[in-house]
C-alpha positions in Angstrom: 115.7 87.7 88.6 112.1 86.2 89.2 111.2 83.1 87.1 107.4 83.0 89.8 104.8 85.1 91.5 106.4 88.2 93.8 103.7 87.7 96.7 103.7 90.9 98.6 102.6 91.6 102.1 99.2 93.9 103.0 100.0 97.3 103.9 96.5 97.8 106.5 95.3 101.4 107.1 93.6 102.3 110.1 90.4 105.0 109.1 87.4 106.4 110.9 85.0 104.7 108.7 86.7 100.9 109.0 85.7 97.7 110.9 86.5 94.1 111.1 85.7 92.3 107.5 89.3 92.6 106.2 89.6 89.9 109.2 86.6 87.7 109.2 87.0 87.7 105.1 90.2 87.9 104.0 91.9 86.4 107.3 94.6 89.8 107.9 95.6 90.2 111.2 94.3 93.8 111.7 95.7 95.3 114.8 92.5 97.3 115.1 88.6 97.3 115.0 88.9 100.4 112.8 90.9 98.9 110.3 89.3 100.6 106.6 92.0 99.8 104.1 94.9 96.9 103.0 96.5 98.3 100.3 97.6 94.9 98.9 100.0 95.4 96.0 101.2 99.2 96.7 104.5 101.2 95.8 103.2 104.4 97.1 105.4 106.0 99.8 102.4 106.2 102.4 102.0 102.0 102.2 104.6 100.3 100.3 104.2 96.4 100.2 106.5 94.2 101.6 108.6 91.5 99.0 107.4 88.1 100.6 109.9 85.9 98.2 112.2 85.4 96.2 116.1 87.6 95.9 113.8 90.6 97.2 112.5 89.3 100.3 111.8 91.9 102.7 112.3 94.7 100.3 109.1 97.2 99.1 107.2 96.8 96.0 108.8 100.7 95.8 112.2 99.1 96.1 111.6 96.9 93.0 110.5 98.9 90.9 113.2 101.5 91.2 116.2 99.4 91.7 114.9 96.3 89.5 113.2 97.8 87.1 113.7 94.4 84.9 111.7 92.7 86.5 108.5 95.4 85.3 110.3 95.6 81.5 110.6 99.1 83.3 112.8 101.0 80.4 116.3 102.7 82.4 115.1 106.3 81.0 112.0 105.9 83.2 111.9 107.9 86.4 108.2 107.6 87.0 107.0 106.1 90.2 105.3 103.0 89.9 101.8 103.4 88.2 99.3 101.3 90.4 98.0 100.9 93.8 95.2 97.9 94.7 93.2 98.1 97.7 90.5 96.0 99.4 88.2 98.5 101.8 85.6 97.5 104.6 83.5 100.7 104.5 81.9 99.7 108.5 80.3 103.4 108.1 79.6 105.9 105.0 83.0 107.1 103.8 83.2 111.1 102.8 82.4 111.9 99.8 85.1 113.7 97.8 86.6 113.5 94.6 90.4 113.2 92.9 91.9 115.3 90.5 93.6 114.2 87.1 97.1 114.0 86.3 97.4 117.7 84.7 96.0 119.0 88.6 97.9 116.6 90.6 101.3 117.3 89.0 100.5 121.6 88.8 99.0 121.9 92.0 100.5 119.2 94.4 103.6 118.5 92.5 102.6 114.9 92.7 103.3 112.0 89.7 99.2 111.1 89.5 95.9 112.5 89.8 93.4 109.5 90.8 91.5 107.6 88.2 90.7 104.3 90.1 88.0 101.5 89.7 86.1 99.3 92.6 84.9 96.0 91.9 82.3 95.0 94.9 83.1 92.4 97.3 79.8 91.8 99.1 77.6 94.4 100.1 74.5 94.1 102.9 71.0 94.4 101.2 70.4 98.1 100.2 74.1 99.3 100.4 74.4 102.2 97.9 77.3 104.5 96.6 77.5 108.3 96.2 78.3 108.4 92.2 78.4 111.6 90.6 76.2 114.7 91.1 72.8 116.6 89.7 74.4 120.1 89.3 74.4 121.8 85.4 76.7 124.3 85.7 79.6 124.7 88.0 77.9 127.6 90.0 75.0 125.2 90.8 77.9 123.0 91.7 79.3 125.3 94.1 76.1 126.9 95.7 75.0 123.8 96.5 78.4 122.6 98.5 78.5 125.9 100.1 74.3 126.1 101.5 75.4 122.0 102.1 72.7 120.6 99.8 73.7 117.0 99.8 70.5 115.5 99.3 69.8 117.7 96.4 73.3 117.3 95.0 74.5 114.3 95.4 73.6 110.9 92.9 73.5 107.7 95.1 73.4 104.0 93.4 72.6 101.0 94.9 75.0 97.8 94.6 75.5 94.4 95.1 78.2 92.5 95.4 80.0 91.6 91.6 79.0 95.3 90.3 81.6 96.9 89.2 82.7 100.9 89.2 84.3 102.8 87.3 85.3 106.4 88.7 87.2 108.6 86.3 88.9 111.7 87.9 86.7 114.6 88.7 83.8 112.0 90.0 82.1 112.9 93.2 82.0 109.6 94.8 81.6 108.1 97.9 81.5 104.1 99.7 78.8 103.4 101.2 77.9 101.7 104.6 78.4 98.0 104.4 80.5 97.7 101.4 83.4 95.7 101.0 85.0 96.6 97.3 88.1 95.8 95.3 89.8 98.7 94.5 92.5 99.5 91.2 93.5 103.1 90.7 96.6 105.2 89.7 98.6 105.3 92.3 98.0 108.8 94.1 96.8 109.3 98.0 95.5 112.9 96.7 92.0 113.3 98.2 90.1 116.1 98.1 86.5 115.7 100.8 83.6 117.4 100.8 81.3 115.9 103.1 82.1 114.1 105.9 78.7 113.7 107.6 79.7 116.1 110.1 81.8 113.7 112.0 84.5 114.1 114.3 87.9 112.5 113.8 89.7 110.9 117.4 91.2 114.5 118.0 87.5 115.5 119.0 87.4 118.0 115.6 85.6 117.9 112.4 88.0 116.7 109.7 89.2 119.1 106.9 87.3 119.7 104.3 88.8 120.4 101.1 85.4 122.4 98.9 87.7 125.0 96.5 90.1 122.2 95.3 86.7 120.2 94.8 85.1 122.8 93.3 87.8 123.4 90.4 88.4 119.3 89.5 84.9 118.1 89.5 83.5 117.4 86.2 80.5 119.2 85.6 77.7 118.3 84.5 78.5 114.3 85.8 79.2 111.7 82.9 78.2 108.1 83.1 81.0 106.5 82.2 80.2 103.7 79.1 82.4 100.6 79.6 82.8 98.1 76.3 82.9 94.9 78.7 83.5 91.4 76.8 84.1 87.8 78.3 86.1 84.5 77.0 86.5 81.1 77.8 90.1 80.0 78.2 90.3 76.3 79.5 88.4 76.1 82.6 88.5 80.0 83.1 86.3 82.5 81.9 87.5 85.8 82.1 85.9 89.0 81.8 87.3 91.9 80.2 85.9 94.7 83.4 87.5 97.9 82.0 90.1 98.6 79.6 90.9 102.9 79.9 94.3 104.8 79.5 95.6 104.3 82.9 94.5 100.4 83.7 92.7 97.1 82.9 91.3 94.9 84.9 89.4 92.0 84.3 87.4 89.0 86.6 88.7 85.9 86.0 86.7 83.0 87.3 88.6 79.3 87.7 87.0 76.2 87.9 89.3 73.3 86.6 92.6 74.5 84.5 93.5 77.0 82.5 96.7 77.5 80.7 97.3 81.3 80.1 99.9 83.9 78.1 101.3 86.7 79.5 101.7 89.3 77.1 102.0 92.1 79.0 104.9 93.7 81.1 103.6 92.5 84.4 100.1 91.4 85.8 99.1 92.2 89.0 96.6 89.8 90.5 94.4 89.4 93.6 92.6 86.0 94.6 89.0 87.1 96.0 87.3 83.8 96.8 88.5 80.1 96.8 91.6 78.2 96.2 94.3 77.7 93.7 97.6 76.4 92.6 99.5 78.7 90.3 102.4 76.9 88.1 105.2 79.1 86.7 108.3 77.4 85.2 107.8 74.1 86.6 107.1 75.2 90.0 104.0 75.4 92.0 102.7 77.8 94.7 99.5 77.6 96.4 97.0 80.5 96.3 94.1 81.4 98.3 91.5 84.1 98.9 93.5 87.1 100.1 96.6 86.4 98.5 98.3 89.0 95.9 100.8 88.8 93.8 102.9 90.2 90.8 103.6 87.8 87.7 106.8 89.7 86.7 108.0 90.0 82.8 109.6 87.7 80.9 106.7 85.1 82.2 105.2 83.4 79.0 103.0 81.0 80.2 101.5 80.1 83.3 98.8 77.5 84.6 96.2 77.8 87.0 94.4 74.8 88.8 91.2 74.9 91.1 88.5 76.4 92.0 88.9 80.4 92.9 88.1 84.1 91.5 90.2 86.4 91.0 91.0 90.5 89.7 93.5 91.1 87.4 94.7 94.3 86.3 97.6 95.8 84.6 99.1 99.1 82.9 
């Protein structure tokens, strides 16, 4: 059905915590000055992208993948909802910090298909930005006496960043965006969030927003793991790519362009986000130009494909 790229349209999300950088970077028309979130190649019922070309123009991402499951090499005995969601987020203030629980939780408690595994590669980030990442608590009573005498500042493990770091935040992470972050964001695709600190701030109905601590309590890894990532980087033409994460529910690499490259496809579909410069991509004889805040899907039966110019990119796939 698709011999090129499926471009998909930005789902944007208005949140408490957003601003103006999805605009002044990535060139959105945001119909707000709150505007926190674009998810940018998303199936989920809460944002499905929109089809841009192609026979499914105008159709979701979530349409694709259930009627056209060819196009994903989705097998027909597959009734699983589609397994990734890519965001960009402008965190204009602190985000709450809260924490996602694993499949097993997600799919016994909230009879939802995915807990929340997800990954952020950083954007940019203003001097002396820092994330919430994990937690100093032993045992999971210290874990929960602190939450419930609020002992954030005792509890909580904050990391500075800069922009090219890269996080990765397994289920059961206490985790937070900070202030002045813009980040790149791969997970399962799950809106299951469970908060536990919101800073005390009051959402536009005048009232603290819900906090979710005995959820949090019972999926939060205890004591916190670093995670250890086995990272490696190639040259292929004129594009070196770097292997970011490779886990049970995604990888995702940083591919950087400058010249050509001619690439192979082996896997069922790659999922791909241009974050800086521009492009042409060439599949099957035919060109399409790419820039910095375009996303697309290379769909299967894609064997080769070649990239010209000078632009970054994040890749991921299942």
């Amino acid at each position: 059905m698709y011999n090129e790229p499926i471009f998909l349209l930005p789902v944007l999300q208005e949140r408490i915590w957003g601003g103006q950088k999805l605009k002044t970077l990535y060139g959105y028309d945001i119909p707000s000055d709150h505007i926190g979130e674009a998810w940018v190649i998303s199936a989920h019922p809460n944002g499905p992208s929109v089809i841009k070309n192609g026979p499914l123009a105008g159709k979701t991402l979530k349409d694709a993948w259930e009627d056209h499951g060819e196009i994903f090499h989705k097998r027909e005995d597959n009734d699983e909802a589609y397994p990734l969601l890519v965001k960009i987020l402008d965190a204009a203030d602190n985000l709450s910090v809260q924490v996602h629980p694993s499949d097993t939780f997600a799919r016994k408690v909230e009879s939802e298909p995915y807990g929340k595994t997800e990954c952020w590669y950083v954007l940019s980030a203003d001097p002396g930005a820092e994330l919430v990442l994990g937690h100093h608590a032993d045992t999971k009573e210290a874990l929960a006496g602190m939450m419930d005498r609020g002992e954030w500042d005792k509890l909580l493990r904050h990391v500075p960043v800069k922009a090219g770091d890269f996080v990765y935040v397994p289920s059961g992470t206490l985790h937070a965006i900070g202030k002045g972050i813009v980040i790149l964001e791969t997970q399962q695709s799950s809106d299951i969030t469970y908060r536990v600190y919101d800073y005390d701030r009051l959402g536009a109905d005048g009232e603290k927003r819900k906090l979710h601590l005995d959820r949090a309590k019972q999926v939060t890894t205890v004591p916190h793991r670093n995670s250890k990532l086995s990272q490696k980087t190639e040259r292929i033409g004129d594009a070196i790519i770097r292997t970011l994460v490779e886990e049970k529910y995604f990888s995702v690499y940083y591919w950087e362009l400058d010249g050509k490259a001619v690439l192979s496809m082996d896997q069922d579909f790659l999922q791909i986000s241009v974050i800086e410069g521009n492009a042409a991509i060439t599949v099957s004889g035919k060109e399409f130009s790419i820039q910095k805040g375009t996303n697309f899907i290379l769909p299967y039966g894609i064997e080769t494909f070649q990239i010209d110019g000078k632009a970054s990119f994040i890749v991921s796939h299942v």
